[in-house]
C-alpha positions, 0 to 999 in steps of 0.5 A: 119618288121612291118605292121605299121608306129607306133614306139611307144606308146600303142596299140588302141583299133583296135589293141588290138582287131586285135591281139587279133583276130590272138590269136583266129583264131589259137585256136582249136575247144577243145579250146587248143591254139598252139604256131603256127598252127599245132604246140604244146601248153605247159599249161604255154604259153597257159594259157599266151594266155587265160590271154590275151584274157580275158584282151582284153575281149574275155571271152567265148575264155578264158574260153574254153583254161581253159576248155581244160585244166580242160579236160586234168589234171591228177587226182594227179593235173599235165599236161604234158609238151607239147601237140599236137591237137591229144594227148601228145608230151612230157610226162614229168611234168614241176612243173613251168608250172603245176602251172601257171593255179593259175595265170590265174585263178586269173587274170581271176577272176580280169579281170571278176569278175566271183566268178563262174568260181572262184569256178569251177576253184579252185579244179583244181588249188588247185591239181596243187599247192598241186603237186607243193609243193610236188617238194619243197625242205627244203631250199624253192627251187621247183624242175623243173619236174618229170619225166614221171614215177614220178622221180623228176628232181635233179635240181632247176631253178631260172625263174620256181622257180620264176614264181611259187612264183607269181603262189603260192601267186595266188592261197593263194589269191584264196583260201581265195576268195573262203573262204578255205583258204590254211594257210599250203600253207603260210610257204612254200611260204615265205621259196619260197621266201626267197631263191629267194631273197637269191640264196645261192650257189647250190639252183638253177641250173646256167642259167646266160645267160639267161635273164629270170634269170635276170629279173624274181625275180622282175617279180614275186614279190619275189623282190621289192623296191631297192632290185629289181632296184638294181637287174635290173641295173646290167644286164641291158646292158648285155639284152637290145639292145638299139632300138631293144628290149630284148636278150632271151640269154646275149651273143646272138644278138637275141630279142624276143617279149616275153622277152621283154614284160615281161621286160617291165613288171618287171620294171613296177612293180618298179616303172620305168614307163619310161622304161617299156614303152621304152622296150615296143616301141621296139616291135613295129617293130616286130608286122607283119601283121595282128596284129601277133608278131615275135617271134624273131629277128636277129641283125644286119640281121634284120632276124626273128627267128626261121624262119618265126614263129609268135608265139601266145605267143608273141602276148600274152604277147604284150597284157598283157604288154600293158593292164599293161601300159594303166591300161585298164582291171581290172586284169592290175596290176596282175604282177605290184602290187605284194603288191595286193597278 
């Protein structure tokens, strides 16, 4: 399954610079960045690709995937959810994916130290939040999307919610760098990540199977210290396939690079070293030639899913986790310290 002999340990600065190359080669001229050639690109996992990029410091690339988005967001501060190269495929306005563009503006700024791009990026990111907020219930809860014609969704998710935990902190820690700081944006932070350390019964929509319910509170920083090891002890054998990675679903044989990245990432931020770096060798086996990742894989078939898919995604978050390991950008620790927001 994969190009190397390597099974484990972290990737040279040859590596790093080849899978980061892949990332680039499949970026559009507009500076979009599809999931697989041809295919489409949501903001959040293009952003995901930008991070990524200015990780391995491919800055001009990065800041042409911010650039594309600033080109294509809404006056009232969303994005649709899926776009193709010639325009939009899913018109629906996810609120998780809307915000990400905080979190990749301030990984940016770490990664760089550009107080430009900072400046010029935080009218855009402060209409995506203000967008977001507007989706927030009383309870702390944020609604998952909008319908094309503006009508929110009846539902919550535990993962979007948490994601936009970290991508609401971001953006507070931007506002204060540029000096406007959002203190309106502060009580609805904290009742945010109140309820997500709460979950009482009804605030989000059921997703157990799901791994990214599992481990995304922890990813976030919305728990930390015991409450957040606790949380990853208790569903730890239900998602890790001992060798092999991360399920994307607890009751399916099925491992994907990105889930496993971003668990390696969780227990990082927990202190547990020794895992993360575990999790992290078993996606050895799925970088393919080239330095591109799998998107998944099929046990005990050994088959690649879906088809032979080696997504941009996943190359992405091999990188994030890796520079998270090695310490080597200055925007490492973005998802591992979350005391730094």
């Amino acid at each position: 399954m994969t190009d190397s002999a390597q099974t484990t340990g972290l990737l040279s600065e040859a590596q790093i610079d080849e899978t980061a190359d892949a990332i680039i080669e499949w970026q559009l001229p507009s500076g979009m960045i599809p999931w697989v050639p041809g295919g489409h690109a949501d903001p959040w996992n293009h952003v995901e690709a930008a991070m990524a990029l200015s990780a391995a410091g491919r800055i001009t690339e990065a800041e042409r995937a911010y650039d594309w988005l600033v080109g294509l967001q809404h006056d009232d501060g969303s994005w649709h959810q899926y776009y193709l190269a010639d325009g939009v495929e899913q018109d629906k306005f996810d609120a998780n994916v809307i915000a990400y563009i905080a979190t990749g503006v301030w990984h940016h700024w770490l990664a760089t130290g550009d107080r430009g791009f900072a400046e010029t990026m935080y009218p855009v990111v402060e209409k995506a939040i203000d967008w977001v907020f507007a989706l927030q219930q009383e309870r702390g809860e944020i609604l998952w999307a909008r319908h094309a014609d503006g009508t929110p969704w009846s539902f919550a998710l535990l993962t979007g919610s948490s994601s936009m935990f970290h991508s609401t902190r971001s953006a507070l820690a931007l506002s204060r760098l540029i000096g406007n700081e959002r203190t309106d944006w502060i009580e609805r932070i904290q009742r945010l990540g109140d309820v997500l350390r709460e979950q009482p019964e009804g605030a989000f929509a059921p997703k157990n199977r799901w791994a990214m319910d599992w481990y995304y509170p922890v990813l976030s920083g919305a728990l930390r210290g015991d409450a957040a090891r606790e949380r990853l002890a208790s569903r730890y054998d239900t998602f890790v396939m001992e060798g092999l990675g991360v399920r994307c679903v607890g009751d399916r044989p099925w491992v994907t690079t990105a889930e496993t990245c971003e668990c390696a990432l969780a227990h990082l931020a927990t202190g547990d070293r020794e895992t993360a770096q575990y999790l992290f060798d078993t996606t050895w086996r799925l970088r393919a030639e080239g330095g591109r990742y799998w998107t998944g894989e099929v046990h005990p078939e050994e088959v690649n899913f879906p088809g032979d898919e080696q997504s941009t995604y996943s190359s992405a978050a091999v990188l994030l986790a890796n520079d998270a390991l090695a310490g080597r950008s200055t925007a490492s620790h973005v998802f591992t310290e979350p005391e730094a927001l």
